[in-house]
C-alpha positions as CSV (number, residue, x, y, z in Angstrom):
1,X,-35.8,26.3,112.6
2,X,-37.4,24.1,109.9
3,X,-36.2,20.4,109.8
4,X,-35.9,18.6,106.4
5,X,-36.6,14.7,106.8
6,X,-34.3,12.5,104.7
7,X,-36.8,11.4,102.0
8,X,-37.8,14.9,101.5
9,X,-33.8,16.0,101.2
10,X,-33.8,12.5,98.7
11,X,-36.5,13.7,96.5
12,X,-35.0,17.2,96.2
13,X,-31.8,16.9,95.5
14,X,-33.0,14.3,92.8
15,X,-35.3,17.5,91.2
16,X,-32.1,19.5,91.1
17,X,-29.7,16.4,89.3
18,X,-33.3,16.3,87.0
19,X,-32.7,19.7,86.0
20,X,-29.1,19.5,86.2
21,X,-28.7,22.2,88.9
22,X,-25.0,22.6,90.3
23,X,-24.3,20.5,93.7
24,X,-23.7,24.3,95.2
25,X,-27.3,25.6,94.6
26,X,-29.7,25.2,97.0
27,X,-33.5,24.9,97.3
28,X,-35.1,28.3,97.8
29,X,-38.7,28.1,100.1
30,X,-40.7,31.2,98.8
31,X,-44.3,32.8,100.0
32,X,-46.6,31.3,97.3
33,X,-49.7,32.9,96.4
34,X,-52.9,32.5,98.9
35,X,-55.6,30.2,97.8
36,X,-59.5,29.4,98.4
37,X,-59.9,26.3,99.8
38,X,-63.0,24.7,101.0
39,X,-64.2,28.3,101.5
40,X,-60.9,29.0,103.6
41,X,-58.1,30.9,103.0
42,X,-54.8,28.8,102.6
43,X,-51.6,29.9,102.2
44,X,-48.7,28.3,99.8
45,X,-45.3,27.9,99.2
46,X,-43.4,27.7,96.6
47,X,-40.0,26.0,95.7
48,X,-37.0,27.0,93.4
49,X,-33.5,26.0,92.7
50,X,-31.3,29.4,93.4
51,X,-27.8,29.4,93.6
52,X,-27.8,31.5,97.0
53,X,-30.2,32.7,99.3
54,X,-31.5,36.6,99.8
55,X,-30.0,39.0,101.4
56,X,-32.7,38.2,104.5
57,X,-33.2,34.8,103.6
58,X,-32.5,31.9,106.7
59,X,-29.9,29.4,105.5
60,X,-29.9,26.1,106.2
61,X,-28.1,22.6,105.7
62,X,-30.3,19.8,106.1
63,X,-29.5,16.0,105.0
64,X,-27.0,17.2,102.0
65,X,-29.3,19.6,100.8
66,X,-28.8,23.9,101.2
67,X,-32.1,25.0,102.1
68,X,-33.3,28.8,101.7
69,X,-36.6,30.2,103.7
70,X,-37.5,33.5,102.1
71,X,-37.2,35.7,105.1
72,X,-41.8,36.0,105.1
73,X,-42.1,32.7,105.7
74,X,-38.8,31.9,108.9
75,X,-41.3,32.6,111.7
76,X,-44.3,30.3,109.9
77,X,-41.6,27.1,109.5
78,X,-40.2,27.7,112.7
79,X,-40.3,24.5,114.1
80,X,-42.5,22.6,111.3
81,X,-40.4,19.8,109.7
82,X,-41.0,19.2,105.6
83,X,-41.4,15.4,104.4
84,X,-42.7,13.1,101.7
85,X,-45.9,11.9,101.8
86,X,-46.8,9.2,98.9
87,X,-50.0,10.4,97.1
88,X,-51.9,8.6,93.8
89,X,-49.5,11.1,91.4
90,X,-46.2,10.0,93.3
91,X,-44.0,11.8,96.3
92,X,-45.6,15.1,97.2
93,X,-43.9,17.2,99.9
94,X,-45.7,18.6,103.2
95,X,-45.3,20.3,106.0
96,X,-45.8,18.9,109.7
């Protein structure tokens, strides 16, 4: 199961009050597009406010926060844990 550290939950659930999302809706982990990088394949993810998950989505409550792992990515996050990481732009999340 994928673990949500408390700064990552903080910086979330202040992108939802930012977009004035309802304190029901959740954060919704979605298979992004696959990218060339350094002339290797990388894959992304994406992330979205959503009011529930999908019908074969993994739900999870992490720190506060209502997490939802598209159902293509539950085996891949298995086990990772997703925090904040301070870069020259500001907070950016990663996975461990």
């Amino acid at each position: 199961m994928l673990t949500v550290t408390k700064e990552a939950a903080a910086l979330l659930r202040a992108v939802k009050a930012a977009e004035g999302a309802s304190p029901e809706s959740g954060i919704h982990i979605r298979k992004g597009p696959t990218v060339e990088k350094s002339g290797r394949e990388a894959k992304t993810v994406q992330f979205a406010i959503s009011d529930a998950p999908g019908s074969k989505d993994e739900q999870l409550e992490e720190n506060g926060l209502r997490i939802f792992v598209e159902d293509a990515l539950i085996d891949e996050l298995d086990g990772r844990t997703l925090d904040v990481n301070s870069a020259d732009q500001g907070l950016k999340l990663v996975f461990r």
